[in-house]
C-alpha positions in Angstrom: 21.1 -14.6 -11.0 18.1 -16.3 -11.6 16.6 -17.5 -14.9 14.0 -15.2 -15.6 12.4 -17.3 -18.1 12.3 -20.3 -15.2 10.9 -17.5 -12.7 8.5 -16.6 -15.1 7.5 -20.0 -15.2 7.5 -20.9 -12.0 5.0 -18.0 -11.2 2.4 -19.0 -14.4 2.2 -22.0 -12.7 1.3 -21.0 -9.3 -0.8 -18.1 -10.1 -2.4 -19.9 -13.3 -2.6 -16.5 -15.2 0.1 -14.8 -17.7 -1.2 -11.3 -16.8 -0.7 -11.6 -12.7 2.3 -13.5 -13.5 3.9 -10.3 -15.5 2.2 -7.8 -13.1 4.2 -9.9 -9.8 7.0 -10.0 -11.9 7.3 -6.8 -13.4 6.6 -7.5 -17.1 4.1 -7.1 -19.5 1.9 -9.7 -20.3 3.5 -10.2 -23.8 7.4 -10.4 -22.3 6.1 -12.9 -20.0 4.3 -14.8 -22.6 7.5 -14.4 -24.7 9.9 -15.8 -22.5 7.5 -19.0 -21.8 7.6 -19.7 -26.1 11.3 -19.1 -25.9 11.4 -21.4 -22.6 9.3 -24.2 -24.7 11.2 -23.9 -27.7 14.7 -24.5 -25.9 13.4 -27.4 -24.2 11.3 -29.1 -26.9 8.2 -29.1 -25.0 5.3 -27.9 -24.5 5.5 -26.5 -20.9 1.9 -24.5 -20.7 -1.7 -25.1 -22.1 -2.9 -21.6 -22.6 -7.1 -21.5 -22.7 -9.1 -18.2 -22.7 -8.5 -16.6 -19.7 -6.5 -18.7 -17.6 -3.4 -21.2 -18.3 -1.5 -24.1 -16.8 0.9 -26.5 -16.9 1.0 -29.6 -19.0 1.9 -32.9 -18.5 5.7 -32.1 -19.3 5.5 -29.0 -17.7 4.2 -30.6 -14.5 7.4 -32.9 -14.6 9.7 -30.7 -14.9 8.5 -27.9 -12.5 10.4 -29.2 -9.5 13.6 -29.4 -11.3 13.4 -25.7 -12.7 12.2 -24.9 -9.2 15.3 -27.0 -8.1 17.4 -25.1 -10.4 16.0 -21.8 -9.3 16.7 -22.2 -5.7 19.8 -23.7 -6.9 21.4 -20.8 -8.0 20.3 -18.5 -5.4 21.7 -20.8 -2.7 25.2 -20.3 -4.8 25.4 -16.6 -5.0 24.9 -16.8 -1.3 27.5 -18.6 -1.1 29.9 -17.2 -3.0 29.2 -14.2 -0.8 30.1 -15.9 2.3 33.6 -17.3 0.6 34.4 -13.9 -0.8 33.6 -12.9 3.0 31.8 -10.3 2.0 31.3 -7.7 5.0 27.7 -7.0 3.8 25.0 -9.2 3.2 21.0 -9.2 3.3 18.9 -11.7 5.5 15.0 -11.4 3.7 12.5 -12.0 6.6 8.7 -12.5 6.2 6.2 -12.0 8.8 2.2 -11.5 9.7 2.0 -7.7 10.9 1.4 -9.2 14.8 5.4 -10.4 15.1 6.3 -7.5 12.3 5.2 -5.2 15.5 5.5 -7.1 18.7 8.6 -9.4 17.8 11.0 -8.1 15.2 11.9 -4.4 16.4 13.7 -6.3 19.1 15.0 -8.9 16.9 16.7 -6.3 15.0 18.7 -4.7 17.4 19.8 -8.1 19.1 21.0 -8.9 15.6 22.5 -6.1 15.2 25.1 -6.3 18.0 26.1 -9.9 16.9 26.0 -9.0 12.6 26.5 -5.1 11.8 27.4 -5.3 8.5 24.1 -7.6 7.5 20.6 -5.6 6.2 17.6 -7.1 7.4 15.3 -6.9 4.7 11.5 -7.3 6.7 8.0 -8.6 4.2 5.0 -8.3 5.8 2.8 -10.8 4.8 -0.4 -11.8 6.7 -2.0 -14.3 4.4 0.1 -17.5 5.3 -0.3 -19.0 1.7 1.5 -16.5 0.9 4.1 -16.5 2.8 4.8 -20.0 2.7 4.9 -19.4 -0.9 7.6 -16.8 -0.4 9.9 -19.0 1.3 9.2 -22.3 -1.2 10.7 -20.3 -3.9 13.1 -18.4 -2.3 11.6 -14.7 -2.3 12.1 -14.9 1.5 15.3 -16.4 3.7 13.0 -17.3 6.5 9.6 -16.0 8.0 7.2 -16.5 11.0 4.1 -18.9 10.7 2.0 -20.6 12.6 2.6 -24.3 12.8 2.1 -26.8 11.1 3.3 -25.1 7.9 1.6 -26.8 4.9 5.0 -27.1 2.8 7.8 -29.2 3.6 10.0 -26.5 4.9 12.3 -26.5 8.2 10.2 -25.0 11.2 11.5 -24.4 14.4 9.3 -23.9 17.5 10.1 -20.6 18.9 6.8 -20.0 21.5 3.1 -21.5 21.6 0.9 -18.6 21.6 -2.2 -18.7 23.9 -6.0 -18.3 22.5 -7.1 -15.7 24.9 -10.8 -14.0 25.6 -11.2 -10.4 25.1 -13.8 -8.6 26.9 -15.2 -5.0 27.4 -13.3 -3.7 30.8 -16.4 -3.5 32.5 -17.6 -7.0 32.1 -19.1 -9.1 34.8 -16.5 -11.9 33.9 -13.7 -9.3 33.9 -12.1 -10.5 36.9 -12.5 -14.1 36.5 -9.7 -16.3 36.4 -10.7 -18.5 33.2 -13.6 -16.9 31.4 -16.4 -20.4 30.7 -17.1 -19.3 27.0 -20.7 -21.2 27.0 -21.7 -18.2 29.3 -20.8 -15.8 26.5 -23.0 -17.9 23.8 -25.8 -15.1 23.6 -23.7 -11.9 23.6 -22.9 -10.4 20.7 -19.0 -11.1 19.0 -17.1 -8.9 17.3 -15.4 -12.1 14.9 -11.6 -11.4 13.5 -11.4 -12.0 9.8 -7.7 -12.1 9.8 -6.1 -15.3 10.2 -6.8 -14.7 13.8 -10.6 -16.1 13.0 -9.0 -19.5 12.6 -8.3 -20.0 16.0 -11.3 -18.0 17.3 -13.7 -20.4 15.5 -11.9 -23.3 16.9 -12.1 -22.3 20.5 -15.9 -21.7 20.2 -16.6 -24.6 18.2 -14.8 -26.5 20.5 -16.8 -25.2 23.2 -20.5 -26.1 22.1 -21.0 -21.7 21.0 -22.4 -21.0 18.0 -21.8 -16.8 17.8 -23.9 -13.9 17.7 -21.8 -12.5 15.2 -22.5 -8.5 15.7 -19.5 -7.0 13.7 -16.9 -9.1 10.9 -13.4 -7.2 11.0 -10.3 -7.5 8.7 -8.3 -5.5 11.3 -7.7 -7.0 14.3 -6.3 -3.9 16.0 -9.8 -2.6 14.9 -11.8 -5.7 16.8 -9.6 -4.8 20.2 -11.0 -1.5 19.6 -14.3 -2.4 19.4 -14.3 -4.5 22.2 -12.9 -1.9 24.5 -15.8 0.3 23.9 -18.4 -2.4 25.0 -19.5 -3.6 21.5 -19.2 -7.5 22.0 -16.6 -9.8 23.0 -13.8 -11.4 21.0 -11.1 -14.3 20.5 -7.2 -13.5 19.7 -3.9 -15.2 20.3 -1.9 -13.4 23.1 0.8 -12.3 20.7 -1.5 -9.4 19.6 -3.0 -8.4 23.0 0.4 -7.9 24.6 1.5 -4.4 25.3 -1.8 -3.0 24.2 -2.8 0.1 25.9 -6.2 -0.2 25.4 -8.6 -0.5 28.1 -9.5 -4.4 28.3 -9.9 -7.3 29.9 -7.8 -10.3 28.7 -8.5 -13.5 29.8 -7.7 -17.3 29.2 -10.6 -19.6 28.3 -11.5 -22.3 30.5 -11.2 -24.7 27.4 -7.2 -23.9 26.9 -6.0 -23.3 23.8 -2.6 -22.8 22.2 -1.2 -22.1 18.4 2.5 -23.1 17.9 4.4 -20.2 16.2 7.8 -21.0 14.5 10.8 -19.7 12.4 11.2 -21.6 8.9 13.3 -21.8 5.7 13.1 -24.1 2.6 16.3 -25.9 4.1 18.8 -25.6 7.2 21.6 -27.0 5.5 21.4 -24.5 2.1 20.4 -21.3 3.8 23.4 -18.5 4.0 25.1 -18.0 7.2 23.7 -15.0 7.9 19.8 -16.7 7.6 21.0 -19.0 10.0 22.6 -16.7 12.1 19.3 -14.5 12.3 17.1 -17.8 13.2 19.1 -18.2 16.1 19.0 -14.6 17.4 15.6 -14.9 16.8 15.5 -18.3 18.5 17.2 -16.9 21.7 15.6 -13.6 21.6 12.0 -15.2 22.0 13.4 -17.5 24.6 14.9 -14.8 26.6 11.5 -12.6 26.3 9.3 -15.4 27.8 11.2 -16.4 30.5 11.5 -12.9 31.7 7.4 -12.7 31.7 
């Protein structure tokens, strides 16, 4: 099991507060501020410079963080394998994911696994903010998890599809029916802009294109923007991940300015994760494969 007192640590320090550090954790503020004095006095250091209303590490404690978080990942990495020696006929495979592959990707991902691994749980975290979820995965609260390339830690990502940027209009368009829509020719109509991580891309494509927006509507949801769309509110910009199998009434088209995001499979490391995380990336690996090649 892991050290709690190194958990707790490792979470002060990337949050930078005791009291979101106990309420991630599950402890009070004091029990978290507790096991950091007991954690300092074991070590002879002082780990954390505690100011008002915020802390963070020291100079020691900034040394030392990659070895606890060493440690930490250490002993989870063990138990796994322990597990697979014992040959254990149950195990647990964490996955993360943004709510898009959570819906379109996974249920089928599940019951290929399945087949191949009955006796393993899949255990599935959505998490949309990628931050996050690359945070997840650095410190071992996830096995693996979907992002969109390039991830911004040094973990293992495998390619598994690149994902085009695709136009969305209202069904009754005049561009409707047009094989690449120009997006210049869209610059005065009004744009329903995604606010999920979807707006990343969206902003790219137009910027790329010489389009400043008429921005008529900003939407977190980006099941809410198709919706819009579809009733004739203003165009929009999303990856084709989250258009396909939609049943609402639009027209999807590709830009004439192609664009592509690369989404992949990652873990901290290939060569530490448990056999069942590796046997899940490959399902996942040949499922996508198999998907696309059928389309």
């Amino acid at each position: 099991m892991v050290n709690p007192k190194y958990k707790a640590l490792l979470r002060v320090a990337e949050t930078g507060s005791f009291t979101q550090a106990a309420n991630d954790l599950g402890y009070s503020q004091s029990g978290i501020s507790g096991m950091i004095s007991s954690l300092e006095k074991e070590m002879g250091v002082q780990l954390v410079v505690r100011d008002y209303k915020e802390a963070h590490l020291s100079a020691e404690g900034e040394d030392l963080l990659p070895w606890i978080s060493n440690v930490c990942n250490g002993e989870r990495q063990l138990a796994s394998r322990i597990a697979e020696l014992r040959r254990l006929e149950r195990g647990v495979v964490r996955v993360a994911a943004p709510t898009s592959i959570s819906t379109h990707w996974f249920p089928g991902m599940v019951k290929a696994f399945e087949r191949k691994c009955p006796g393993v749980e899949l255990h599935l975290m959505c998490i949309d903010d990628e931050a996050e979820l690359e945070r997840a995965l650095w410190h071992g609260d996830a096995d693996c998890g979907f992002l969109v390339a390039p991830a911004k830690r040094a973990l293992k990502t495998i390619p598994l599809h690149d994902d085009p940027i695709m136009v969305l209009l209202p069904p009754d368009h005049a561009l409707a029916h047009v094989d690449r829509v120009p997006v210049r020719t869209l610059a005065e109509e009004p744009f329903i802009q995604p606010r999920s991580r979807s707006m990343q891309e969206a902003e790219a494509l137009l910027r790329n294109s010489g389009v400043k927006p008429h921005v008529r509507f900003a939407v977190d949801s980006d099941y809410s923007v198709m919706n819009m769309v579809s009733k004739g509110l203003g165009f929009s910009i999303l990856p084709g991940l989250l258009l396909e199998d939609t049943v609402l009434p639009l027209a999807v088209l590709p830009p004439h300015l192609e664009m592509r995001r690369e989404i992949s499979i990652a873990m901290r490391s290939a060569d530490t994760s448990s056999t069942a995380t590796r046997a899940f990336v490959q399902t996942a690996r040949t499922w996508v494969a198999q998907r696309y090649e059928q389309r």
